[in-house]
C-alpha positions as CSV (number, residue, x, y, z in Angstrom):
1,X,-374.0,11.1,85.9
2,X,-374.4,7.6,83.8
3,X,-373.8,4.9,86.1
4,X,-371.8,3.3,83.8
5,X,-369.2,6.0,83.4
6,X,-365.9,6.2,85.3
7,X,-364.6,9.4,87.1
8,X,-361.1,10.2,85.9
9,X,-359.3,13.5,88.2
10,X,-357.2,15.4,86.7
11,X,-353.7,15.8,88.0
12,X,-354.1,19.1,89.7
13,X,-357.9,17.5,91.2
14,X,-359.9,20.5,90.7
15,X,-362.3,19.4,88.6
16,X,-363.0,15.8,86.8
17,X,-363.9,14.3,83.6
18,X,-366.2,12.3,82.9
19,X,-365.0,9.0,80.3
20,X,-367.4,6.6,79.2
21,X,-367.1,3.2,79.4
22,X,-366.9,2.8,75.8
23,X,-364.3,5.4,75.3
24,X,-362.3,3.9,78.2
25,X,-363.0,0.6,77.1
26,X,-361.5,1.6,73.2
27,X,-358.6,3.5,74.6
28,X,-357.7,0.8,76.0
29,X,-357.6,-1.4,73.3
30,X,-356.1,1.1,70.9
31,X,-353.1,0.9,73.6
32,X,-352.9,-2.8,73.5
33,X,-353.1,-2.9,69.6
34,X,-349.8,-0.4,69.8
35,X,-348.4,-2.5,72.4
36,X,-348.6,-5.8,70.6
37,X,-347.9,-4.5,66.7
38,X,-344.1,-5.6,67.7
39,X,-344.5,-8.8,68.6
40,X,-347.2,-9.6,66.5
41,X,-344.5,-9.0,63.5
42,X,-341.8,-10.5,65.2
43,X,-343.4,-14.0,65.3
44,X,-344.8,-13.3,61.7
45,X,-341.4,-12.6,60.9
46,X,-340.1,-16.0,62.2
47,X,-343.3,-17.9,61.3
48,X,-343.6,-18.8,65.0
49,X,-345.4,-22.2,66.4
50,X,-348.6,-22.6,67.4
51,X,-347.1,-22.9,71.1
52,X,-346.1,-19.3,70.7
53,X,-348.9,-18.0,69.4
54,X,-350.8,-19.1,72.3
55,X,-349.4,-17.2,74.6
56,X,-349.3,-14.0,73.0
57,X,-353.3,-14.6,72.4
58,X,-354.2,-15.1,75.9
59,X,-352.0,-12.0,76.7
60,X,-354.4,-10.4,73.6
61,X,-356.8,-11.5,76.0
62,X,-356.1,-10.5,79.2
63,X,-354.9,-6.6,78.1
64,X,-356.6,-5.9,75.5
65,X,-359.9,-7.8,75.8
66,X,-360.4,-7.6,80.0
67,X,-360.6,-11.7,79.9
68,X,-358.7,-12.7,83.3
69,X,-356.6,-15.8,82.2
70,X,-357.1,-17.5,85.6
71,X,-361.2,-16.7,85.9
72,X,-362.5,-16.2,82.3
73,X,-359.9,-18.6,80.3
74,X,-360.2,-22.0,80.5
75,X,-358.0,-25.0,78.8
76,X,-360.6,-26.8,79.9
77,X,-361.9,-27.9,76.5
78,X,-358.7,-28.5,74.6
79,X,-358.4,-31.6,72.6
80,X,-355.7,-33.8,71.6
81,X,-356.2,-33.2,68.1
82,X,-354.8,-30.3,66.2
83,X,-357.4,-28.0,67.5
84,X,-355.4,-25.4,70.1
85,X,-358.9,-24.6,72.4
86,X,-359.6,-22.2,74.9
87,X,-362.2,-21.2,75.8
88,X,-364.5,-18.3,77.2
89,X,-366.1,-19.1,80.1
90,X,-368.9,-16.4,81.9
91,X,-371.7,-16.9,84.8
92,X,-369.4,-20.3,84.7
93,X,-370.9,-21.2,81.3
94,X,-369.2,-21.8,78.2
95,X,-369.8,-18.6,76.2
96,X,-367.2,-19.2,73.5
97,X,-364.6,-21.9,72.2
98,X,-361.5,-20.2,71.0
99,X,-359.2,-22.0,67.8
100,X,-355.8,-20.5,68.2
101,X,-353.6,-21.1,64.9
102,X,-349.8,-20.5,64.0
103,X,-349.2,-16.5,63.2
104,X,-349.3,-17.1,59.6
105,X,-351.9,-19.5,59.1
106,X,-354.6,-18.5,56.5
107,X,-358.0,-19.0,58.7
108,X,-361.1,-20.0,57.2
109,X,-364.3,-21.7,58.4
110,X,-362.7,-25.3,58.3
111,X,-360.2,-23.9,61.4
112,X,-363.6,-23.9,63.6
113,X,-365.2,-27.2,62.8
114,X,-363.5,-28.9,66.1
115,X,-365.1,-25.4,68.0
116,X,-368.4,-25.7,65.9
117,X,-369.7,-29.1,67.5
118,X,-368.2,-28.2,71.0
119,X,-370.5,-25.4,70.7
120,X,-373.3,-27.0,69.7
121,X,-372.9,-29.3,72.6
122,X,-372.4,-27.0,75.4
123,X,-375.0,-24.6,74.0
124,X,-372.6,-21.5,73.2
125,X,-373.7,-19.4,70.6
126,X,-369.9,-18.2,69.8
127,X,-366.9,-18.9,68.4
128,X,-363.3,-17.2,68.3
129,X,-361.2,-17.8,65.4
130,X,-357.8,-16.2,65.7
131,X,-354.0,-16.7,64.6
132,X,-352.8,-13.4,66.7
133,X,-352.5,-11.3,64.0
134,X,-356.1,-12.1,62.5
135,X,-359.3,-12.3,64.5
136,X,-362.5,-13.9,63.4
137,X,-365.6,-14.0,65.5
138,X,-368.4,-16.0,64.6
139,X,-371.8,-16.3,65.5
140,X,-374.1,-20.1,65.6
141,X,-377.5,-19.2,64.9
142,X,-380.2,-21.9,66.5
143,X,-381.0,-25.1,64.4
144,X,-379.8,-28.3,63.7
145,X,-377.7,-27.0,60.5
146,X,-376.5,-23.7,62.2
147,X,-374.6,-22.2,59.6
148,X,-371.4,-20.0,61.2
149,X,-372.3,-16.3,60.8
150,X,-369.0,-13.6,60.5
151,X,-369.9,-10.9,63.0
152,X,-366.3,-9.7,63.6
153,X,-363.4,-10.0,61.6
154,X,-360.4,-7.7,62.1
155,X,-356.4,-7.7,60.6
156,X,-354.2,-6.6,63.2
157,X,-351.4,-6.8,60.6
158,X,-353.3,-4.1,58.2
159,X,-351.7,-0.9,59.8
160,X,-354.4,0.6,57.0
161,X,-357.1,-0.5,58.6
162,X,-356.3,0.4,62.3
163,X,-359.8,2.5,62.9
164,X,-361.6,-0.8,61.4
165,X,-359.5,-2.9,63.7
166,X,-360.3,-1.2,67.0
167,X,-364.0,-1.1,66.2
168,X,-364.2,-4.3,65.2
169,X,-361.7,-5.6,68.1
170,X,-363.9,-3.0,70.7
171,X,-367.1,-5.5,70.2
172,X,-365.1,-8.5,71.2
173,X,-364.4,-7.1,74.3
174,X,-365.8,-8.8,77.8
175,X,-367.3,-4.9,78.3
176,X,-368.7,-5.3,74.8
177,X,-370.3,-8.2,75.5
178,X,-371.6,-7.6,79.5
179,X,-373.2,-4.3,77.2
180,X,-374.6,-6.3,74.6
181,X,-372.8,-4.3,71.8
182,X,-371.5,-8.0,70.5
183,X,-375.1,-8.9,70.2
184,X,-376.2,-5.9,68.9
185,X,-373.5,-5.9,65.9
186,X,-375.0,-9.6,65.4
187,X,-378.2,-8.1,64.8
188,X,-377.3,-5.4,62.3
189,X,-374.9,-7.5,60.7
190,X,-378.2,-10.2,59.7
191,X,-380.2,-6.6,59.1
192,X,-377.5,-5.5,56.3
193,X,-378.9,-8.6,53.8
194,X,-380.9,-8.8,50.8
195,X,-383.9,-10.1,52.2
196,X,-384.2,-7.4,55.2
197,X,-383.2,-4.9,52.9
198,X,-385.3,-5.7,50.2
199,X,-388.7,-5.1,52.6
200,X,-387.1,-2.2,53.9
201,X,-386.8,-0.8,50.2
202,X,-389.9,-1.7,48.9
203,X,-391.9,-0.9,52.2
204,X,-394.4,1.9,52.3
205,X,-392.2,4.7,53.6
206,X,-389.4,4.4,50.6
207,X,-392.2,3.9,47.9
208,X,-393.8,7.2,49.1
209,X,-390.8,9.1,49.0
210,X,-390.3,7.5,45.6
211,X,-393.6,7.8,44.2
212,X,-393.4,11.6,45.2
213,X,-390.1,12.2,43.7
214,X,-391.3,10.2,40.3
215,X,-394.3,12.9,39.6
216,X,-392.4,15.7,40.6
217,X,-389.6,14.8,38.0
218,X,-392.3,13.5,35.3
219,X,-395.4,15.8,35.9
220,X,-397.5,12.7,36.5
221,X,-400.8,13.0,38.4
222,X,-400.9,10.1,39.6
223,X,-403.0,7.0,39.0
224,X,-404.2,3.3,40.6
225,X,-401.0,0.9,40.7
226,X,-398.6,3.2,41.2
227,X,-397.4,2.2,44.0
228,X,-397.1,-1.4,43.0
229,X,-395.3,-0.9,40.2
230,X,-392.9,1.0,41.8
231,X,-392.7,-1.3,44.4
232,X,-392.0,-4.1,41.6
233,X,-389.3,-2.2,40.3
234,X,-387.3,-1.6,43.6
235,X,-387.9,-5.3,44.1
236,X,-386.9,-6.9,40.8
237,X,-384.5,-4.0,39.2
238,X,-383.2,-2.3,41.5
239,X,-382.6,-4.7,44.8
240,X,-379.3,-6.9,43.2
241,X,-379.9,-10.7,43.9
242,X,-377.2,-12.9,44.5
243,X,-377.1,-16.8,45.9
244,X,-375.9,-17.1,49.3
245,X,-372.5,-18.9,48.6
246,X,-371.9,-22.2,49.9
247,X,-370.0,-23.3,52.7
248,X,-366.9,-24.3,52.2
């Protein structure tokens, strides 16, 4: 059996099942996302403070994420201003800076400027972005201009969207990231982008599968520079190029 699996008995104990991590890990968050739907509205409902919020996000936290308030949390890092810090501490280190906002506040990329340079200069390479309702999770790539990256972004408040939601809130998870399913969605999510797509489109396994699908449909034999001018086409026709928008 996977180390990493968890023995669950049955009630009559004559046999057991065996539950993944993952799957316990999402069940668990699934229950804590129908646990907190009712207060997440109520304090929408009254447009609570930023005091209130607080608390139900490091409850978030502690059931639905496995972040102990008293070992992982830290207020360490809060600041008098009208950033609402806490912050993710593991192997004692700051792994992430967290801006809590009011339930209703629209969140953007100017809520984490305060977190932004307190990550820089402790080194983290995360940032939580949350108002209770909406979660945010972005990543700080190296280099002196380090551009915020959206890895995770999930609407607690989009009953629609619930599968999305426990995916997306599953990779935030402290198992997530001990498992380095966090990292690994950071990966794919820089994969899924014009320039890594483009080589992927116009490299040699897609142009062969093209080429040979091309002279079945035409009848055509084949000649020198085929390959490059199908290449050019995948490239300059067929790949959509947009500019990377600004920050804001």
């Amino acid at each position: 059996m996977d180390t990493e699996d968890t023995q669950v008995m049955t009630r009559t104990g004559e046999f057991t099942t065996t539950l993944s991590w993952q799957e316990s890990v999402r069940s668990r968050v699934a229950a804590a996302m129908d646990r907190f739907a009712g207060p997440l509205a109520e304090l929408a409902e009254r447009d609570a403070n930023d005091g209130d919020t607080r608390m139900l996000v490091a409850d978030f936290f502690s059931v639905a994420l496995n972040f102990s308030k008293y070992q992982d949390l830290t207020t360490e890092y809060r600041t008098s201003g009208d950033s609402n810090d806490y912050a993710i501490l593991m192997d004692e280190k700051l792994f992430a800076p967290i801006e809590v906002r009011r339930i209703n506040q629209e969140l953007d990329q100017r809520s984490i400027q305060m977190a932004r340079r307190l990550a820089n200069k402790e080194g983290a390479e995360w940032i939580y972005l949350t108002n209770g309702r909406v979660w945010k999770v972005y990543h700080l790539p190296e280099g002196k201009n380090n551009r915020p990256v959206e890895v995770v972004s999930a609407d607690l408040g989009d009953p629609e969207a619930y599968y999305r939601n426990l995916d997306q809130i599953f990779h935030i998870t402290r198992e997530s990231i001990v498992h380095g399913r966090l990292e690994a969605l950071r990966r794919w999510r820089e994969a899924v982008n014009a320039d890594p797509i483009t080589e992927a489109l116009t490299g040699d396994a897609v142009v062969d599968t093209v080429l040979r699908e091309l002279r079945e449909a035409t009848g055509h034999p084949g000649h020198a520079g085929d390959a490059d001018e199908v290449r050019r086409a995948l490239a300059e026709q067929v790949v959509a190029r947009t500019p990377a928008s600004e920050e804001e």
